[in-house]
NUROMI-907951 format. One record per residue (C-alpha): residue number from 1; z, x, y. Coordinates in nm, 2 decimals. Layout:
NUM|Z|X|Y;
...
//
This chain:
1|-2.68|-0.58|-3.17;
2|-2.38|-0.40|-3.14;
3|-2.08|-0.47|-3.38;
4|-1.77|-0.65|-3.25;
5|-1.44|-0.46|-3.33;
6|-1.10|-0.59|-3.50;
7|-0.82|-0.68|-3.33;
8|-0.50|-0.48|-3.42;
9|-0.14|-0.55|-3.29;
10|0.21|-0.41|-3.43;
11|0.17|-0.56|-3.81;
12|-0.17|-0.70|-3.82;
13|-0.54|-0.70|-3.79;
14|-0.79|-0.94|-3.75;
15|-1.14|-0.88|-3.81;
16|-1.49|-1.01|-3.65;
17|-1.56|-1.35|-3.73;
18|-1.18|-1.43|-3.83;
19|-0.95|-1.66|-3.68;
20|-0.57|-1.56|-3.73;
21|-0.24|-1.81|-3.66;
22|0.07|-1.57|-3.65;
23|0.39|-1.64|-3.57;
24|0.53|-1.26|-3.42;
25|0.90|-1.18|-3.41;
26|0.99|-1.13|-3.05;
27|1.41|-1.14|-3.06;
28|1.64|-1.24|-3.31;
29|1.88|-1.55|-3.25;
30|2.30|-1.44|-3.28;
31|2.27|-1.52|-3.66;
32|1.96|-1.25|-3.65;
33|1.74|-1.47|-3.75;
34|1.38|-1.38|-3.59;
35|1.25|-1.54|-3.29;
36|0.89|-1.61|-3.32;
37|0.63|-1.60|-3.08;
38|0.28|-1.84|-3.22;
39|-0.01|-1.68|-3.12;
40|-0.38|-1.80|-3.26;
41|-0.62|-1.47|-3.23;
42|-0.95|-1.59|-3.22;
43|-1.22|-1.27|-3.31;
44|-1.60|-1.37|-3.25;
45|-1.83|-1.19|-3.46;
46|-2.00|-1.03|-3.15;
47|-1.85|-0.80|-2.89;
48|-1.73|-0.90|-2.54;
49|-1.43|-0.94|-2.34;
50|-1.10|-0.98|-2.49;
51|-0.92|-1.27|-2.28;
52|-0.59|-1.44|-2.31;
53|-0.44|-1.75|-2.25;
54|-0.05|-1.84|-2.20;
55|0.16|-2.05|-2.11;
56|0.54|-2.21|-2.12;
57|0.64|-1.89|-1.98;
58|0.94|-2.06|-1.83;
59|1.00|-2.26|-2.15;
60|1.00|-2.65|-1.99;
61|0.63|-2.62|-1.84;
62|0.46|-2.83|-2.11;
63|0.11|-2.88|-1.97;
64|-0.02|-2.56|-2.01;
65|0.09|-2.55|-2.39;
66|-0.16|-2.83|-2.43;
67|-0.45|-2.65|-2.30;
68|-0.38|-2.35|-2.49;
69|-0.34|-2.55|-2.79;
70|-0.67|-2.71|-2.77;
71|-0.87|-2.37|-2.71;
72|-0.73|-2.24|-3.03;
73|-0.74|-2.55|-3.26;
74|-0.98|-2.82|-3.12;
75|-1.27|-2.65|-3.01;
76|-1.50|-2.58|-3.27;
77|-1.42|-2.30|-3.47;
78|-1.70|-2.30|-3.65;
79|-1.95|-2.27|-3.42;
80|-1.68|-2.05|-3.14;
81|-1.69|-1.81|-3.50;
82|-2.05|-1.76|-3.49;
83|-2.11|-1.76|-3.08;
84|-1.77|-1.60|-2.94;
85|-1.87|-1.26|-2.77;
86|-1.51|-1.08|-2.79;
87|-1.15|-1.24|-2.84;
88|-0.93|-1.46|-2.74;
89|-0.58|-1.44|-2.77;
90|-0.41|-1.76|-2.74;
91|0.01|-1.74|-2.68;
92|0.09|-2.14|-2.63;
93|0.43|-2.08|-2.59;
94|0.61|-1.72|-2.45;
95|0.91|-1.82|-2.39;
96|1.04|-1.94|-2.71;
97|1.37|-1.95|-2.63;
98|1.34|-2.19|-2.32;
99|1.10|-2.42|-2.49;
100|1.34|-2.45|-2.78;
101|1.62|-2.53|-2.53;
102|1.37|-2.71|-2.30;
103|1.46|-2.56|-1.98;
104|1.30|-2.33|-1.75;
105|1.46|-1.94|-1.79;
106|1.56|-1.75|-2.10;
107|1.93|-1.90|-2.21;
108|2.01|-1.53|-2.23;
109|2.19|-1.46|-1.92;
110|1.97|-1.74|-1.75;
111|1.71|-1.50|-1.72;
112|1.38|-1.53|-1.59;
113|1.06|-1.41|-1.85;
114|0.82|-1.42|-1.57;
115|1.03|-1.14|-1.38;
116|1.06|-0.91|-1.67;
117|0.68|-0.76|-1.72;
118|0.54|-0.57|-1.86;
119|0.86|-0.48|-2.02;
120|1.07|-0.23|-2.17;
121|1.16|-0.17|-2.50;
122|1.51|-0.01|-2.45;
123|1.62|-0.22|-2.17;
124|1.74|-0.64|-2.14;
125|1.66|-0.90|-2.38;
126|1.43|-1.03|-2.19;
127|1.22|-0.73|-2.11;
128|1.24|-0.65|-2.47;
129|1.10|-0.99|-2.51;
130|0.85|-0.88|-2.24;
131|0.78|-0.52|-2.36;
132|0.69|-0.68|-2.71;
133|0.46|-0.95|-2.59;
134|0.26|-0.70|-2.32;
135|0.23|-0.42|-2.59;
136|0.07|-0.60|-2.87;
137|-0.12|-0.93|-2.68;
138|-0.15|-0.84|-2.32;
139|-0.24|-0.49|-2.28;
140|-0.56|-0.51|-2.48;
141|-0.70|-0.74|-2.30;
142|-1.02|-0.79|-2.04;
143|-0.88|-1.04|-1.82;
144|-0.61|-1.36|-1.88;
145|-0.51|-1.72|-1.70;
146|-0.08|-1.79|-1.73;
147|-0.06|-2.21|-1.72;
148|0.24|-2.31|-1.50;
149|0.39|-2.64|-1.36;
150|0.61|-2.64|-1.08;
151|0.97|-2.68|-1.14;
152|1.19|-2.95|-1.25;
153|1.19|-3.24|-0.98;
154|0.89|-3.14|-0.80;
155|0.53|-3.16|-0.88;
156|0.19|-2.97|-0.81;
157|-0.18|-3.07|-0.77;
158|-0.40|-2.82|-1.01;
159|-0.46|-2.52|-0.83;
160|-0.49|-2.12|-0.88;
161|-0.29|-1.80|-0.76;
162|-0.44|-1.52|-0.77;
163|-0.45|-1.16|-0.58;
164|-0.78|-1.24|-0.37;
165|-0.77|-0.91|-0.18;
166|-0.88|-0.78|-0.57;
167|-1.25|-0.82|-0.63;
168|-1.20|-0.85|-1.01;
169|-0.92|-1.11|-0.97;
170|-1.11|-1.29|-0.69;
171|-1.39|-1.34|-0.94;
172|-1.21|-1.47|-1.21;
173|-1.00|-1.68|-0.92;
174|-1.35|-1.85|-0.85;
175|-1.47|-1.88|-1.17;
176|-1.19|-2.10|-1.27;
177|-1.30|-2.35|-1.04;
178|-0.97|-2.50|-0.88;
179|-1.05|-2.66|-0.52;
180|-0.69|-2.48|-0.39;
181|-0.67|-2.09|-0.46;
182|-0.35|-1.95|-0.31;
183|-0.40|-1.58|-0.23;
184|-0.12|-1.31|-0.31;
185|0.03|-1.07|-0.58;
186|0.28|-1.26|-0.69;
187|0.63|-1.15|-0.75;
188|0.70|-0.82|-0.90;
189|0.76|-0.87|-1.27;
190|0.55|-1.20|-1.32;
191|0.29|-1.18|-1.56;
192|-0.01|-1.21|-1.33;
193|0.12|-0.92|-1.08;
194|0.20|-0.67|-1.34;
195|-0.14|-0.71|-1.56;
196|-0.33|-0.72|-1.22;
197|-0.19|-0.44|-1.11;
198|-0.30|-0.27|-1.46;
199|-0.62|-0.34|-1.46;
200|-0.62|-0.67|-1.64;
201|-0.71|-0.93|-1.41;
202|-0.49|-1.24|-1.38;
203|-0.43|-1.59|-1.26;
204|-0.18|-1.82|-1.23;
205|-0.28|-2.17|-1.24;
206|-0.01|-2.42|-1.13;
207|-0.08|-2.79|-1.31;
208|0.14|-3.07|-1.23;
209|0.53|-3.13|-1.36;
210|0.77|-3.00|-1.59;
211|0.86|-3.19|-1.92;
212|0.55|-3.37|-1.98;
213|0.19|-3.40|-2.08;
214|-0.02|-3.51|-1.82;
215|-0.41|-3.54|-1.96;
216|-0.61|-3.53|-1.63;
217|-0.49|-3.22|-1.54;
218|-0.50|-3.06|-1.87;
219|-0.91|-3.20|-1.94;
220|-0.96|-3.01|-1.56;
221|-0.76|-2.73|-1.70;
222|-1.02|-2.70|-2.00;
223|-1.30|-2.74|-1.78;
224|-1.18|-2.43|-1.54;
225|-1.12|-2.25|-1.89;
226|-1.49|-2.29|-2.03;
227|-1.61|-2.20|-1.67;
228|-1.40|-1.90|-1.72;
229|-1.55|-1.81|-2.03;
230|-1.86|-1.90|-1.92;
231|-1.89|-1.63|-1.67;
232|-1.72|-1.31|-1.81;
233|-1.96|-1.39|-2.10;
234|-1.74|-1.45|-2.39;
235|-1.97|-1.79|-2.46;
236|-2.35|-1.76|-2.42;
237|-2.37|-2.04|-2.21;
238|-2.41|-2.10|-1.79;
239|-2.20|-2.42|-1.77;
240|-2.00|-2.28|-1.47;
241|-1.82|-2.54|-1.26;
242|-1.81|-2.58|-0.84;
243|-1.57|-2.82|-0.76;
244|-1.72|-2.94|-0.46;
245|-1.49|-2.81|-0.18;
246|-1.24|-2.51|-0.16;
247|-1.00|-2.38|0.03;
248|-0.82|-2.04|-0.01;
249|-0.49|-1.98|0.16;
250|-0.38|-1.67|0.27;
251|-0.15|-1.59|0.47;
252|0.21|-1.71|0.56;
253|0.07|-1.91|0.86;
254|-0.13|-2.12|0.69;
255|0.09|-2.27|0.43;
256|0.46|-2.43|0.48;
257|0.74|-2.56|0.30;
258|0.93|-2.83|0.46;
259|1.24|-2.89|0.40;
260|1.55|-3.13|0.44;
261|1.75|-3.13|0.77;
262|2.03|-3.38|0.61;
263|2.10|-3.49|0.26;
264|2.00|-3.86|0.11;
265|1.76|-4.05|-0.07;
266|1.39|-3.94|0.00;
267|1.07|-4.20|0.03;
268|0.76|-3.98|-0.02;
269|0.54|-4.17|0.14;
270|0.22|-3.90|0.00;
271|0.12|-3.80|-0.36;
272|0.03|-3.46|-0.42;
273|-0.34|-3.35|-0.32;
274|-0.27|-3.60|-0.05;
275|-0.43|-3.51|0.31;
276|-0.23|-3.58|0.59;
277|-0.26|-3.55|0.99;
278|-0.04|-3.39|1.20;
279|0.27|-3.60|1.31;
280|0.16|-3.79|1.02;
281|0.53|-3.92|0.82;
282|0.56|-3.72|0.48;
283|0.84|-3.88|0.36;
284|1.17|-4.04|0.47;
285|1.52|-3.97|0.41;
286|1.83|-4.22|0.41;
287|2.19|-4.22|0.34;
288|2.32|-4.50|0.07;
289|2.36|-4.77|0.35;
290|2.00|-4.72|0.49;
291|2.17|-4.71|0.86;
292|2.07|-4.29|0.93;
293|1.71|-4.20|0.85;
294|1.52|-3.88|0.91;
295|1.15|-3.89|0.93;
296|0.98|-3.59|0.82;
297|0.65|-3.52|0.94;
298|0.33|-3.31|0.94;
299|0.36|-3.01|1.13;
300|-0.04|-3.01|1.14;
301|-0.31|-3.08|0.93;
302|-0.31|-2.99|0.56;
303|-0.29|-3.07|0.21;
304|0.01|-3.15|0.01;
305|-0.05|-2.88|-0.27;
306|0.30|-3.02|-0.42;
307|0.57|-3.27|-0.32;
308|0.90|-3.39|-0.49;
309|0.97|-3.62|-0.74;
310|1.34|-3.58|-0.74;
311|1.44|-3.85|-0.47;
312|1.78|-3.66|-0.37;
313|1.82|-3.38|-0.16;
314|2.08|-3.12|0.05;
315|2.02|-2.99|0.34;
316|1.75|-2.74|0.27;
317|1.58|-2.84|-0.04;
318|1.22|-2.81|-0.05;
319|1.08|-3.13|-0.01;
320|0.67|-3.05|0.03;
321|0.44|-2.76|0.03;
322|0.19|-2.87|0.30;
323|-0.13|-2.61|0.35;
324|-0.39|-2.55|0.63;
325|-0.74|-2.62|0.57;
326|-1.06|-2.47|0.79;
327|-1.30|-2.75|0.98;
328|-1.51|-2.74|0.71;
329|-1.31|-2.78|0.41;
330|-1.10|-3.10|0.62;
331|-1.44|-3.26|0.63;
332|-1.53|-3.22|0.28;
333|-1.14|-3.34|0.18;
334|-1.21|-3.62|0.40;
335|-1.54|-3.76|0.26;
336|-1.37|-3.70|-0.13;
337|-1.08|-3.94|-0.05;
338|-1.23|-4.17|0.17;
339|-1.38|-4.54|0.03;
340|-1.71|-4.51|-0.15;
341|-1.90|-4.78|0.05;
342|-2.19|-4.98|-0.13;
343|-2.47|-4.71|-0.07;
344|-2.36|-4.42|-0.22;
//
């Protein structure tokens, strides 16, 4: 058998069969004390992929940090030592900065992490920031999942974004096992685009609200992960998971957002993952005295991938984001969320 190699980065190395916790400098605060990135570098004693795991890139998404978390300091490390083929390279929280703040962008110049990959060294604080984290934790790798939520106010059912139209992404897309993939690159300067477009293949997976833990979603988050591994071969084991139905969305006709026509107080009348019919009334939206009200409805059939919880609204905030599903995939949808009658 083949030996597995260590794992260097700017100031360290950690060697087959260890497991590392190191807190990096990334920036320094205006007192110029260092800002520290945690990473937990898990080297398996065998050789394989090198994979990473991130998340709070915008620095008030807190599920994904739980998921992370548990990879590197739940699972067992005893026996992951001795069966791991390659690395994994878990960064819990990137943006330090926001999660110390607790809000969403870098509070240097409100700017935005996941718009400043891969980085440059000589350039803004933030793609310092993201020149720094690429280099030395990104750029070795195999392949990598980024844990999001959505934004403050609003909230997503678990799903994955990912560049489908790349065989290598589209594999680890599927292997994650989400029942939603939304197909594109991403923005330019996100994490997924950039290492995608480098030859590191990269998802995005979107898991429910900012500012909280929310333990369904992160246990089906760990399940997509060991799925993940499962596949590219980093564990010797073939528990991949289907999740019954799926649905990818691609393009810009088969996914909205809808939107407010008048400000107010909104009744969403749907949870996310909800299916609804066309003409079907999303939510509702009232002034104080309850004497105007605009219905919002279903432009045709779909799934709520994410609503708002936020119940106020101006003209043109995003309210839903409602996708199109094939024949097929409706009448899988359908028999998951109808009653379970006495024979089944």
């Amino acid at each position: 058998m083949d030996s597995a190699a260590p794992f260097t980065y700017d100031g360290g190395r950690v060697d087959p069969g260890e497991t590392q916790n190191v807190r990096y400098g990334v920036s320094e605060t205006y007192l110029g004390d260092p800002i520290r990135l945690p990473v937990t570098i898990v080297n398996g004693e065998r050789p394989g992929p090198t994979a990473f795991l991130s998340a709070a890139i915008h620095g008030d998404e807190l599920n994904g940090i739980e998921v992370v978390r548990e990879v590197a300091h739940e699972w067992d490390h005893g026996t992951l030592n001795g069966t791991l083929n390659g690395t994994l390279i878990c960064l819990p929280v990137l943006n330090v900065h926001g999660f110390v703040a607790q809000q969403r962008y870098l509070p240097i110049y409100d700017r935005d992490l996941n718009r400043s990959f891969p980085g440059r060294e000589d350039s803004t604080s933030a793609k310092r920031i993201a020149d720094r984290i690429y280099r030395n934790f990104i750029s070795p790798c195999d392949l990598g999942i980024d844990f999001h939520t959505s934004t403050r106010g609003r909230t997503n059912m678990l799903h994955v974004r990912a560049n489908m139209e790349d065989s290598d992404v589209a594999r680890l897309a599927n292997a994650f096992a989400s029942n939603v993939i939304i197909s594109g690159e991403g923005p330019e300067g996100s994490l997924r685009r950039e290492a995608s477009d480098r030859g590191i293949p990269t998802i995005t997976v979107e898991m429910g609200e900012a500012h909280r833990f929310q333990r369904v979603l992160i246990d089906r988050a760990l399940d997509g992960v060991r799925s993940v591994l499962a596949e590219f071969g980093l564990q010797p084991t073939d528990v991949v998971h289907w999740p019954g139905w799926r649905t990818v969305i691609g393009n810009a006709g088969e996914k909205t957002w809808l939107r407010a026509d008048v400000g107010g107080l909104v009744d969403m009348h749907h949870e996310s993952g909800s299916l609804v019919y066309e003409g079907d009334t999303i939510c509702t939206i009232t002034n104080p005295f309850k004497t105007d009200t605009d219905e919002v409805t279903a432009p045709f059939t779909g799934l709520l991938v994410g609503v708002l919880e936020n119940p106020v609204v101006y003209p043109g905030n995003p309210l839903c984001h409602l996708v199109q599903l094939n024949e097929s995939t409706l009448r899988a949808l359908e028999r998951e969320q109808s009653p379970v009658d006495g024979n089944t």
